[in-house]
N, C-alpha and C positions, 0 to 999 in steps of 0.2 A: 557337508562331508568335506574333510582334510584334504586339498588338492584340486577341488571339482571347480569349474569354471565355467562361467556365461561369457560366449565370442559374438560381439555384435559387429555387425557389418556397415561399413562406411564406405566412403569413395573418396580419391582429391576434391570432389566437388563439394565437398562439405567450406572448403574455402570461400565458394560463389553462396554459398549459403545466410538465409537471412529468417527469421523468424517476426511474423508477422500478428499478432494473438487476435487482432483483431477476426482474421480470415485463415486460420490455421488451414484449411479444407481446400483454400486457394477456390472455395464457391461464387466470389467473384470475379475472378477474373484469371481462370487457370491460363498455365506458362509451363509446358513442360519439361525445362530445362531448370527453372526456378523452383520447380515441385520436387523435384529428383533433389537439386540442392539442399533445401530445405530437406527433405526428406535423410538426406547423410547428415548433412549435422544437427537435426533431432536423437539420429542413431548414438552421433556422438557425444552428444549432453547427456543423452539416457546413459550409455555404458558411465560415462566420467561420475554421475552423480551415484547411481549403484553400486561402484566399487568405495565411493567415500561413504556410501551408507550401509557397509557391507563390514568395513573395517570400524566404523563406529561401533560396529552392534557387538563385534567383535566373530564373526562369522567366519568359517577358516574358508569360503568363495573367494573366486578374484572376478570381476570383471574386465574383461579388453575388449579393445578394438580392434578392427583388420579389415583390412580391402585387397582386392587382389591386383590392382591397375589397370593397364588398357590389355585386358585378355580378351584374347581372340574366341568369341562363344556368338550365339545365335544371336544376341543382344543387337551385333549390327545391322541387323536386318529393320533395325528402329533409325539407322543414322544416314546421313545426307547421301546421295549417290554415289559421293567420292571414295565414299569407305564402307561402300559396300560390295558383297561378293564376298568367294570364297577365297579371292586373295587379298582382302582387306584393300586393297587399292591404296592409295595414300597414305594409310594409316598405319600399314605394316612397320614401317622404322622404328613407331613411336609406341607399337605393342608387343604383347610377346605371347607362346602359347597359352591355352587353358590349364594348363597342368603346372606349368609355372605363376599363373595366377594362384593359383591353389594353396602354394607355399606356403603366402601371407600365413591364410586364414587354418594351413595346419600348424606352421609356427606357435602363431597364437593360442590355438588350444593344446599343446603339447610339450612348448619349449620349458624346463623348470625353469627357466634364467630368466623367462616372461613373469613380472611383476603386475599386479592388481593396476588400472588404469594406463596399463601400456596402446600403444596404436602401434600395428604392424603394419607396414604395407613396403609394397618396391623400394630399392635405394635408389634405381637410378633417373634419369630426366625426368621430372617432373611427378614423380614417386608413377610414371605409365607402367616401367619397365626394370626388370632387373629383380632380383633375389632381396628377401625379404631382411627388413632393418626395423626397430624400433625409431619410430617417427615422431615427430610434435603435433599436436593438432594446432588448428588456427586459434587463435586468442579468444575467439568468438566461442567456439567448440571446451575453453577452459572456462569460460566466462561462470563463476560459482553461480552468481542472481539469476541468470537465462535458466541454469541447469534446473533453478529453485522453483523458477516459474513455469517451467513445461511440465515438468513433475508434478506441482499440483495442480496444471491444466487437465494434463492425463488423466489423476485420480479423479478431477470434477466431469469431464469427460464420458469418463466408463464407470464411474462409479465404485473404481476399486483402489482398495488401498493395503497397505502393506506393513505391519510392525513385526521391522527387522528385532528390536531388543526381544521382544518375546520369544521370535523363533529360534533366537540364538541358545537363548535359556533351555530349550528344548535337550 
């Protein structure tokens, strides 16, 4: 449908990100800071390569990206003692509320001015904080052959796969 759009969710930490095919599952030797990495920029090799297989087919969808930054949500109740609580402790400077996290990821599905493989997330330090901007992702997160090869990891994976020309024709 004319307009309709897939928003997928990434983090900055798609930068600490590394893809591994050997151990995708991290069933040897989980890291949960490495899994979470991994974990965004999978997100964002998936959205990047769906919006180029979206416009190939000629499908009037866009795919983006979006992260909300370091929003203040239940999430910290995962993080070191320092930033934890209900006043973020240490981490307040460098976050900002939930609602302002939120931004990104209405930007993205709502902005017309958002284009097919955009990434939304904060402008300001470190994209933790601040109102939403169109972003770069990391080299790694553009990288086309990664994008090629998690894709038909995925499809070998679950077993499913996808032709975009056909449904376009539809």
């Amino acid at each position: 449908m004319a307009g309709s759009r897939v928003v997928v969710l990434s983090s900055p930490a798609h930068h600490a990100g590394t893809i591994d095919f050997g151990d995708l599952a991290f069933r040897d030797r989980y890291r949960p800071n490495a899994a979470y990495s991994r974990s965004k920029l999978s997100n964002l090799l998936f959205a990047q390569l769906l919006q180029t297989k979206l416009s190939q087919a000629r499908v009037p969808t866009i795919a983006v990206a979006a992260h909300p930054g370091g929003a203040r949500t239940e999430l910290n109740r995962h993080m070191p003692w320092m930033f934890r609580g209900p006043s973020w402790g240490l981490a307040r400077p460098i976050t900002h509320p939930a609602d302002v996290g939120a931004l990104s990821l209405v930007r993205a599905a709502v902005d017309p001015g958002i284009t097919g493989g955009a990434y939304v997330g904060p402008g300001g330090w470190r994209e933790f904080t601040g109102y939403p901007v169109v972003l770069q992702p990391s080299a790694r997160a553009r990288d086309r052959g990664l994008q090629q090869r998690l894709w038909e990891e995925s499809e070998r994976l679950t077993g499913v796969s996808y032709n975009f020309a056909a449904e376009a024709g539809r």
